[in-house]
C-alpha positions in Angstrom: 75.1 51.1 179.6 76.1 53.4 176.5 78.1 56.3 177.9 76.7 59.8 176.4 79.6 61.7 175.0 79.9 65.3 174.1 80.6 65.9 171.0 80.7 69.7 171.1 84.1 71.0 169.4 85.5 73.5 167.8 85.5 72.7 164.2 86.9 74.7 161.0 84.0 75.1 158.1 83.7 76.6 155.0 81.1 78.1 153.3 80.4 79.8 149.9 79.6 83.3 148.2 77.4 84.0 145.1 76.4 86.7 143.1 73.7 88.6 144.3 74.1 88.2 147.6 74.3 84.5 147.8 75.7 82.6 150.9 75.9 78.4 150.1 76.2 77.1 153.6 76.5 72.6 153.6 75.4 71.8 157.1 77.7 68.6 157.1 80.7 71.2 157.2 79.5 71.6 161.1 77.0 69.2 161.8 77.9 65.9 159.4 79.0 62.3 160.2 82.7 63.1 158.8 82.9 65.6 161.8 82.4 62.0 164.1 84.7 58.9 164.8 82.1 56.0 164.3 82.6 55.2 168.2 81.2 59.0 168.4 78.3 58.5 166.6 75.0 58.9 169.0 72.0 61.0 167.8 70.8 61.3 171.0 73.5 64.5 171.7 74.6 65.4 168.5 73.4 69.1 167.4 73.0 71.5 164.7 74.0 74.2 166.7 76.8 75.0 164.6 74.9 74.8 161.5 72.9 77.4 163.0 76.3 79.6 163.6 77.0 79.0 159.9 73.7 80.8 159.4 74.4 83.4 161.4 78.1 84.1 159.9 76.3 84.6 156.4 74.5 87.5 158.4 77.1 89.1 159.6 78.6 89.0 156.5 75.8 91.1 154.8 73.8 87.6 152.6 70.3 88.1 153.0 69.8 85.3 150.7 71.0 81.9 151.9 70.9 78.4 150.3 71.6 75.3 153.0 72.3 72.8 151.8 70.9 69.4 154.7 72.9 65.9 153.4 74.9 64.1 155.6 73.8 65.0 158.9 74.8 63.4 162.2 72.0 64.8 163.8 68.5 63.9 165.1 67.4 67.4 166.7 64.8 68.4 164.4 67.3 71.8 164.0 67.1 72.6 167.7 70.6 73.4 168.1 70.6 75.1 165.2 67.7 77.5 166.6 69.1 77.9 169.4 72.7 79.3 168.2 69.9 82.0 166.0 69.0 83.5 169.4 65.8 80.7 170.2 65.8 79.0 173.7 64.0 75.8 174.2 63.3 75.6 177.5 61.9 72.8 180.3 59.2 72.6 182.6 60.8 74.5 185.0 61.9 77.1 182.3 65.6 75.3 181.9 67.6 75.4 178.8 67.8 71.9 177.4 70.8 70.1 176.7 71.8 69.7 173.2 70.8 66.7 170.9 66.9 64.9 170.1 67.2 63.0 173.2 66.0 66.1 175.3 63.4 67.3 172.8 61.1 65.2 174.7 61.3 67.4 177.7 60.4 70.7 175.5 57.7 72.6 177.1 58.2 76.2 175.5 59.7 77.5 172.1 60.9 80.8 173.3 61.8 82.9 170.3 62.1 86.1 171.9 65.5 86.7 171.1 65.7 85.1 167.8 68.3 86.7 165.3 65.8 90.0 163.7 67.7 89.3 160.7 66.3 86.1 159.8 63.0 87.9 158.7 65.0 90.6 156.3 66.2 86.8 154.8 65.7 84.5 152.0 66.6 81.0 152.8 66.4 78.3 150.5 67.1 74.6 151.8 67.9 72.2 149.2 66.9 68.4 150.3 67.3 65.4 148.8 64.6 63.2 150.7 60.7 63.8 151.0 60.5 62.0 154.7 58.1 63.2 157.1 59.7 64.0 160.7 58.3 61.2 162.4 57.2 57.5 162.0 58.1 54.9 160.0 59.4 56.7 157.5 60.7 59.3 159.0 64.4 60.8 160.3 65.1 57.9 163.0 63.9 54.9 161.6 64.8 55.7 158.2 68.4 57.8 158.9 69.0 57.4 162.2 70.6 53.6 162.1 73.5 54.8 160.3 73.9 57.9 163.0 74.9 55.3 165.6 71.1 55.1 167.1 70.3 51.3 168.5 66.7 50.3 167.8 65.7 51.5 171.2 67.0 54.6 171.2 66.1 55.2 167.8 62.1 54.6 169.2 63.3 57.3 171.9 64.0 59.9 169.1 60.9 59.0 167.1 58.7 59.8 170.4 61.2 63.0 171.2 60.8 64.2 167.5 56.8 64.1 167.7 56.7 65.8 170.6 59.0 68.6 169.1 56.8 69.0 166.3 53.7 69.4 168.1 55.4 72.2 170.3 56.2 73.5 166.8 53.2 73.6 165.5 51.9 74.9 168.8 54.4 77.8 168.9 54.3 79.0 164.6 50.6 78.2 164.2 51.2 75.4 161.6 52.3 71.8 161.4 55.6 71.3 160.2 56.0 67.3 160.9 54.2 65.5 158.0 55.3 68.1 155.6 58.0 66.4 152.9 61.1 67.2 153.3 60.6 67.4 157.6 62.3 64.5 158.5 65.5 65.9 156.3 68.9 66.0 158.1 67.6 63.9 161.6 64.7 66.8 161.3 66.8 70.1 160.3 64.0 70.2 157.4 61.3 70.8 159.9 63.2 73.6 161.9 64.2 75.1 158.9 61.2 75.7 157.6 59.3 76.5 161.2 61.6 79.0 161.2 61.3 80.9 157.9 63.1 78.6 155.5 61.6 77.1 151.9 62.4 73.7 151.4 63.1 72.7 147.5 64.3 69.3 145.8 68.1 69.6 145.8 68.0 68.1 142.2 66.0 70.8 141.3 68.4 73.5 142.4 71.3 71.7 140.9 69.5 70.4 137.6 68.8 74.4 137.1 72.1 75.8 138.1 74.2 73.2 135.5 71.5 73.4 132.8 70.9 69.2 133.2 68.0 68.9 131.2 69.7 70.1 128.2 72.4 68.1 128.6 70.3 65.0 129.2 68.3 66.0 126.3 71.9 65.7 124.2 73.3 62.7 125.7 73.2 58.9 124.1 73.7 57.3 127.3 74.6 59.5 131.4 76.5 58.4 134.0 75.8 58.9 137.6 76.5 57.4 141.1 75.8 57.9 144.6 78.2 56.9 148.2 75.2 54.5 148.6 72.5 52.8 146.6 69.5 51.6 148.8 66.1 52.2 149.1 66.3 55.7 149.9 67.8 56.4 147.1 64.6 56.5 145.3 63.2 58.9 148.2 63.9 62.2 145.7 67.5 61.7 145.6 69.7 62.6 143.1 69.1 59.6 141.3 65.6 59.4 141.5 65.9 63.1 140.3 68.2 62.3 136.8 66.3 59.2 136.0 63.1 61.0 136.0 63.9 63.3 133.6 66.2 60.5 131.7 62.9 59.2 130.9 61.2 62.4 129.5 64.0 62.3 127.2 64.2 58.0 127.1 67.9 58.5 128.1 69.2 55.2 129.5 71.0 55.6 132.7 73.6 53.8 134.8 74.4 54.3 138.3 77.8 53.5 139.8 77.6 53.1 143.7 79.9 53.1 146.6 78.3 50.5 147.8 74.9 48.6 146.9 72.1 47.9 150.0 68.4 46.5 150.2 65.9 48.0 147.6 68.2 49.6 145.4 66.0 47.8 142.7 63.2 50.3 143.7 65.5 52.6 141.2 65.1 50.4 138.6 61.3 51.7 138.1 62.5 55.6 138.3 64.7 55.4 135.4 67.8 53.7 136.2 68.7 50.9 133.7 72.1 49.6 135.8 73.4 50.0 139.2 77.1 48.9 139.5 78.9 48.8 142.9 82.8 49.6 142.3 84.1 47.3 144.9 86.5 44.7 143.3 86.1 42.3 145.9 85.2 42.6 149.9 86.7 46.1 151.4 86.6 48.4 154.1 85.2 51.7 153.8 88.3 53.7 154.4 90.1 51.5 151.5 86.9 52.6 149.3 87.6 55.8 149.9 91.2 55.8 149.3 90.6 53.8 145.9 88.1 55.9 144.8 89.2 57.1 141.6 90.6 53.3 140.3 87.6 51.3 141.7 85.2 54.1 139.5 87.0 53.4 136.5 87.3 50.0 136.8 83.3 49.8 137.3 82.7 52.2 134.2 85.0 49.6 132.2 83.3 46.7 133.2 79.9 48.5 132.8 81.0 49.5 129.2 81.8 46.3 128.5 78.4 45.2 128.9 77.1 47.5 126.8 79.2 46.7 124.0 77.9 42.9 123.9 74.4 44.5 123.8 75.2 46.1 121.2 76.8 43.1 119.6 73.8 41.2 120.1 71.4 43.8 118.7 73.6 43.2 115.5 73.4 39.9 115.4 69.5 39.9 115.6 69.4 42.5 112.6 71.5 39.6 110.6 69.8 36.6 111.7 65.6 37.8 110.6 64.1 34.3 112.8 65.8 36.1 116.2 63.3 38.8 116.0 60.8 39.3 119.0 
């Protein structure tokens, strides 16, 4: 039987300041997988509760404009936690307060919202995601995220069942369905929260393509560089790769990708603008010895990778010379 820990602790966080009023809060500062040992790891308990008092701190500071930032979560609690640290109790049959973490979503029977943080209406939040999942289903935050959260297949069917149930009580409580909306399942759910209660979910490319001026830089460049902890099939969900090989190819901009590591339909990227994906392992390794190498194992991969390109280019040489090797 898997023993439920609490994962509750006191954790230090850090959160930014912009002009205008701007707080830049990144929910894995209080509610991410580096906060958890891997033995920790159970999306049945984990919160954003403290995500929600990151919220609340860019209040209190006077920022009535707030961009959150929802990668890396180790949550599944459709932003429940996060609600609830904003003044919102969700509360049992028997008019209980329910324990934290998507497990006990499927107990939900009122949204209360009574003494939800006033200040949230006087606010402009601004969520940037990276994924366009639904909350529930096949593709949505347990089946797709919540393997690497530590969920077991049957638990993971527990959260699924938990997470649609939150969403209809959702829906039921804001007069609109949040669940199928892109972008819900975002962050084990924290999309759907966010937005039920009074965020705007935008494409996290988006945000940072306008802040860094990409697309005239892509517009400039002979040949971009990118790379990602993790190249799979989510990747091409409206990540960040998805989101610079998309406009690579308004530009016809090759572009390669160096990876962390390299897992099933990474290929899928290969149709959204990505020439080359290149994992920097040397050779098998650990995570924590990718990590550490980091900087060698990235240059080593960009040599190898630049390698390559010079033989293409020898060979495109070589075909001008030689007339009969035309295509």
């Amino acid at each position: 039987e898997k023993i439920q820990r609490d994962t509750s602790r006191d954790v230090e966080v850090r959160w930014g300041l912009m002009s205008g009023g701007w707080a830049v809060i990144e929910m894995a500062q209080a509610s991410g997988l580096p906060r958890l040992a891997p033995e920790e790891r159970d999306p049945s308990v984990t919160s954003t509760y403290g995500t929600g008092q990151m919220i609340s701190a860019a209040l209190d500071a006077g920022c009535r404009h707030i961009l959150v930032g929802i990668g890396g979560s180790a949550t599944n609690d459709g932003g429940a936690g996060m609600a609830c640290a904003l003044g919102a109790r969700l509360l049992d049959a028997d008019g209980l307060p329910l324990p934290p973490g998507g497990g006990a979503l499927s107990r939900l029977d009122v949204i209360d919202c009574s003494g939800l943080d006033k200040r949230l209406g006087e606010a402009e939040i601004l969520v940037a995601s990276d994924v366009t999942n639904p909350l529930c289903g096949p593709q949505g935050a347990s089946a797709v995220y919540g393997p690497q959260k530590g969920g077991t297949p049957e638990m993971l069917e527990m959260l699924d069942a938990a997470l649609a149930h939150y969403g209809q009580k959702l829906a039921e409580t804001f007069g609109r369905d949040f669940a199928g909306l892109p972008g819900a399942g975002a962050a084990g759910g924290l999309g759907a929260g966010l937005m039920a209660f009074g965020g705007q979910l935008r494409p996290g490319t988006d945000i940072i393509f306008e802040r860094l001026d990409l697309e005239r830089q892509v517009a400039w460049a002979d040949l971009i560089y990118t790379g990602e902890g993790r190249v799979d099939a989510t990747s091409a969900n409206g990540k960040l790769l998805s989101g610079i090989g998309r406009l690579a190819c308004q530009y016809g901009r090759p572009v390669i990708a160096l990876a962390g590591s390299v897992g099933p339909g990474s290929d899928q990227l290969l149709k959204r603008g990505i020439q080359a994906v290149f994992p920097i392992a040397d050779g098998p390794i650990t995570l924590a010895e990718s990590l550490a190498r980091a900087p060698e194992l990235i240059t080593a991969a960009a040599a190898r990778s630049a390698r390559l390109i010079r033989i293409g280019g020898n060979l495109c040489r070589r075909v001008d010379v030689i007339p009969e090797y035309r295509v």
